[in-house]
C-alpha positions in Angstrom: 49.8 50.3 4.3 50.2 50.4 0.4 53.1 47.0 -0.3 56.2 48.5 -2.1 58.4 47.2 -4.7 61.7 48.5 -5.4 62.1 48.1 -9.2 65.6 48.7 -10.6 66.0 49.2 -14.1 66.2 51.1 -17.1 63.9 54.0 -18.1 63.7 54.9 -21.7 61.8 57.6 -23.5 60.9 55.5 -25.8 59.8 51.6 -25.8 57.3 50.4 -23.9 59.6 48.6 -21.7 61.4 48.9 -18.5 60.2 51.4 -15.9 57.7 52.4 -18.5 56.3 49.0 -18.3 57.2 48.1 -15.0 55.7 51.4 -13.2 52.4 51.1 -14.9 51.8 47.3 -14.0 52.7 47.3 -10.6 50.5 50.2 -9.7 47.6 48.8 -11.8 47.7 45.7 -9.4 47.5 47.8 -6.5 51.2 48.0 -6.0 53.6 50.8 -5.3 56.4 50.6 -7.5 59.2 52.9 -6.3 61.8 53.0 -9.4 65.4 53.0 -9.1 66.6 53.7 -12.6 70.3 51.9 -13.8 70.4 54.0 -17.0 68.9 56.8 -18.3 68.2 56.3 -22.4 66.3 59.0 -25.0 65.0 55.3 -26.7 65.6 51.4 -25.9 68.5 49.8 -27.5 66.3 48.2 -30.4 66.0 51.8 -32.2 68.2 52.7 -34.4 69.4 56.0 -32.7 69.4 56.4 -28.7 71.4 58.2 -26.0 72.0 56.2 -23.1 73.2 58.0 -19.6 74.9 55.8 -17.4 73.5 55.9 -13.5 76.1 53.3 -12.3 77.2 56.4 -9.8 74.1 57.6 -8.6 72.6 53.5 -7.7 74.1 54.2 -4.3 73.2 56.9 -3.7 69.2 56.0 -3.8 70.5 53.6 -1.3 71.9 55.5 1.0 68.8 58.2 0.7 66.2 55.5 1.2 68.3 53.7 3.6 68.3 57.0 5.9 64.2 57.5 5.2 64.1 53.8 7.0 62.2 52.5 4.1 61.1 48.6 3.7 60.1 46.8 0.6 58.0 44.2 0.2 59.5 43.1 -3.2 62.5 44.0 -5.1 62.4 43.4 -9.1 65.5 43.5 -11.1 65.6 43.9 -15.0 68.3 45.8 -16.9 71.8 46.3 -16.0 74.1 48.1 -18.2 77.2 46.7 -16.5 78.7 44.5 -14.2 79.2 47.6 -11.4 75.9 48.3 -11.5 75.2 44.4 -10.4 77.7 45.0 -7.6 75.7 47.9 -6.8 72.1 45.8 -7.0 73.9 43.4 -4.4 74.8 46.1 -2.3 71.1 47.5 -2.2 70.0 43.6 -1.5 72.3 43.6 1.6 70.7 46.5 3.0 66.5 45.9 2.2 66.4 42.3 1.6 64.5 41.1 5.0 63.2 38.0 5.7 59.9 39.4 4.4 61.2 40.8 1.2 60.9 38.8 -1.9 63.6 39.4 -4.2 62.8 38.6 -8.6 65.5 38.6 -10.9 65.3 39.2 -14.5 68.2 38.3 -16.0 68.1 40.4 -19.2 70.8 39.2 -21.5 69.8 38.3 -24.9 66.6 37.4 -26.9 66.2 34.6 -29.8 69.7 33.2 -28.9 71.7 36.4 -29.4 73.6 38.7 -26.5 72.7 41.7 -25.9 75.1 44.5 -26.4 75.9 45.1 -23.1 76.9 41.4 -22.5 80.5 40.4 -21.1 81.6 37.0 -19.6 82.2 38.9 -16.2 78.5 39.8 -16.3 77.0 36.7 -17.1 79.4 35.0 -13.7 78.1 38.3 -12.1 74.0 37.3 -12.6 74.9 33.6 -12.4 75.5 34.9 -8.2 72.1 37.6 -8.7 70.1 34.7 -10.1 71.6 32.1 -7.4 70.4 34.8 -4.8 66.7 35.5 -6.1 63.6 33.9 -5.2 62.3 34.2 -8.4 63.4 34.0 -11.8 62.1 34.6 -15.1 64.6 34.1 -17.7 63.7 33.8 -21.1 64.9 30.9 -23.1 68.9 32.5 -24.5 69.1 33.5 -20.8 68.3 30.2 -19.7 71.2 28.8 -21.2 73.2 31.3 -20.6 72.9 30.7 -16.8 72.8 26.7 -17.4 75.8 27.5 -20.1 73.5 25.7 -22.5 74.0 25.6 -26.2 70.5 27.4 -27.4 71.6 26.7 -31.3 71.1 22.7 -30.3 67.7 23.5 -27.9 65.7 25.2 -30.8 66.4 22.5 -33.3 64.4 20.5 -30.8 60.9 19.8 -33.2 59.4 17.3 -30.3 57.3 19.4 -28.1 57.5 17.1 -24.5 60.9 16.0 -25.0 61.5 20.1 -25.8 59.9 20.7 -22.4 61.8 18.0 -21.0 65.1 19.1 -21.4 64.1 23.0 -20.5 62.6 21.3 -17.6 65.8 19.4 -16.9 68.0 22.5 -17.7 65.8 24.9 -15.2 66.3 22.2 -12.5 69.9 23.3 -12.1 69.2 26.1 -11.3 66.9 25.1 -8.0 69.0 24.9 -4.8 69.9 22.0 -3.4 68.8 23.2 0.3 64.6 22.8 0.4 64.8 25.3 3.0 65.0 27.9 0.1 62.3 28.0 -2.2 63.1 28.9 -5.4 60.5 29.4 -8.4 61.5 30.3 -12.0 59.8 30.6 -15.4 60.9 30.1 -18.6 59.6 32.5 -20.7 58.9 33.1 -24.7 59.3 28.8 -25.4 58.3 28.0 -29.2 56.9 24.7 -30.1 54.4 23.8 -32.4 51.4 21.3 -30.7 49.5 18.3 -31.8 47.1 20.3 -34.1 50.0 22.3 -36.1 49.4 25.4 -34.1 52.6 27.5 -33.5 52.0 28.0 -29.4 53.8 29.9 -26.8 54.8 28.6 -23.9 55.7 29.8 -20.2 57.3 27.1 -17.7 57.2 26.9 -14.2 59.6 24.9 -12.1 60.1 24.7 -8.5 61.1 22.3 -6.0 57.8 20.9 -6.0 56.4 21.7 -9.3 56.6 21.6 -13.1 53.8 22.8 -15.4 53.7 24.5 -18.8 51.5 27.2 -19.6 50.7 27.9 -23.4 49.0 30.6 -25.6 48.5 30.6 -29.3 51.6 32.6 -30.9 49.9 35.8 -32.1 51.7 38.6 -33.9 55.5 39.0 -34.0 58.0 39.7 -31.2 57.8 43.3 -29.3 59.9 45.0 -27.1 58.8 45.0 -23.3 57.2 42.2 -23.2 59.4 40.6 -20.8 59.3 43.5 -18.9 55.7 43.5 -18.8 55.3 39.5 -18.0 58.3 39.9 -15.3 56.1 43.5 -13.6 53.1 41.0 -13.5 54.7 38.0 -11.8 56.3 40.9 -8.6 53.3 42.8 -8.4 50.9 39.7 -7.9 53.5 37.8 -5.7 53.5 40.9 -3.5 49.8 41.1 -3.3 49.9 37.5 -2.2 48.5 35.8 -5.4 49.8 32.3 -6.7 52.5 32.1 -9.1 50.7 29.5 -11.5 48.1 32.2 -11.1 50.3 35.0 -12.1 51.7 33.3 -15.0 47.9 32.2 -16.6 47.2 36.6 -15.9 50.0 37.7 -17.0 50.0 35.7 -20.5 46.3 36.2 -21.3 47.2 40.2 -20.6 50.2 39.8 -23.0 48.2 37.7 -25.9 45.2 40.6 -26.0 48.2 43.0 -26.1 50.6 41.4 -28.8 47.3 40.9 -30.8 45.8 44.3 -31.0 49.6 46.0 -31.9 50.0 42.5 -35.0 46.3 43.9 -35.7 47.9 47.5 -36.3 51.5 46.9 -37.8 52.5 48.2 -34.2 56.8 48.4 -35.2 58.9 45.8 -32.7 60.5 48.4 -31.1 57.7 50.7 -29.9 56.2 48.1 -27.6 52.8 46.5 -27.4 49.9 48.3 -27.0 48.8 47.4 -23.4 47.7 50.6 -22.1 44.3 49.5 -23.0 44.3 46.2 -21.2 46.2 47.1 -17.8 42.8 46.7 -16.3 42.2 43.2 -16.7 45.3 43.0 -13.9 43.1 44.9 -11.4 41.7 42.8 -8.4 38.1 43.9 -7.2 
């Protein structure tokens, strides 16, 4: 039997992020991904002109209709929420497919380069503190990091020291393992900037779990680009459902994002259309 992930998020007509990302990743790696869209948008947020229809009301009712098909998932990967409701509504789904052999990853999508997103309230923030608390994975990047740790970013960045950098992430990210070894937790720290020993701007991914800590850097090609997250994040629940390692994952899923963030720096690829990893989805494929 084909595994199935549940992936609930936004799908936008535009942006390679999201569903868009998400849909084509997991299936790539031999994965079904069965979408369960939070909003509806004509173009991601980072355009200058978009339409966004809300699908807070129609989360449960995907629910309810799989719920009465007697579906299972394998996985279920959150990234996007446009409210608070609709995280009462992601709990809601959890209560009814997470098994004991259902993983659950949480993105919590937030804010980027130490700036809140749009849709961002203090209720949502105490309402993914619970989502991330719940997950078995999580891959926040480094604003959402300390937003869940309730960090000050401004003072992390000014941070020019690469191992006492990683320290203090590391130390941060700790927090956020539970105190129960019963429950394994894993999270990576995504999109870290430091410069290393030979003045080359890097970027870094870190993992942390209960029983392991271990950075993984690439050399910082191009600029920033919408999805990405979406893309690394798609990676990390397709390749956990198909059994692969996490260190693993994280190693795949950063070469596949440096051959992709290269060829759209190569041609002037705008930040918000997304990178240009159509081309490289099959370096994901396991023979």
């Amino acid at each position: 039997m084909t595994k199935k992930i549940a992936v609930i998020n936004d799908l936008s007509g535009f942006g390679r992020c999201s569903l868009t990302a998400a849909i084509s990743v997991i299936s790539a790696m031999g994965i079904q991904a069965c979408p369960l869209p939070t909003a509806i948008l004509t173009a991601q947020t980072g355009y200058p002109h978009y339409y966004l229809d809300d699908y807070t009301d129609k989360m449960d009712i995907y629910r309810q209709e799989w719920q009465k098909m007697g579906q299972h998932f394998d996985g279920i990967y959150t990234g996007f929420v446009a409210s608070e409701a609709q995280i009462d509504q992601i709990f809601h789904f959890i209560d009814t497919f997470h098994t004991q052999d259902t993983f659950l990853l949480v993105d919590p999508v937030m804010g980027d380069d130490g700036i809140k997103y749009d849709m961002f309230t203090p209720k949502l923030l105490e309402k993914m503190k619970a989502l991330a608390e719940a997950a078995d994975i999580i891959t926040p990047n480094l604003t959402e990091l300390c937003l869940l740790t309730d960090a000050s970013y401004d003072t992390i960045i000014e941070i020019t020291d690469k191992d006492i950098l990683i320290d203090v992430i590391g130390e941060l990210t700790s927090t956020l393992l539970p105190v129960d070894n019963n429950h394994s937790k894993e999270i990576i720290v995504t999109g870290i900037h430091f410069i290393n020993e030979h003045g080359q701007k890097m970027m870094g991914n870190l993992y942390i779990s209960q029983k392991s800590r271990k950075l993984f850097a690439f050399p910082h090609v191009g600029g920033s680009y919408s999805g990405t997250g979406d893309l690394f994040a798609s990676c990390i629940a397709a390749g956990k459902c198909r059994g692969d390692k996490i260190p693993d994952l994280i190693h795949l899923a950063g070469t596949f994002l440096e051959q992709a963030i290269k060829d759209s720096a190569e041609e002037n690829v705008p930040y918000p259309d997304g990178t240009n990893y159509e081309k490289y989805l099959h370096m994901l494929i396991k023979i």
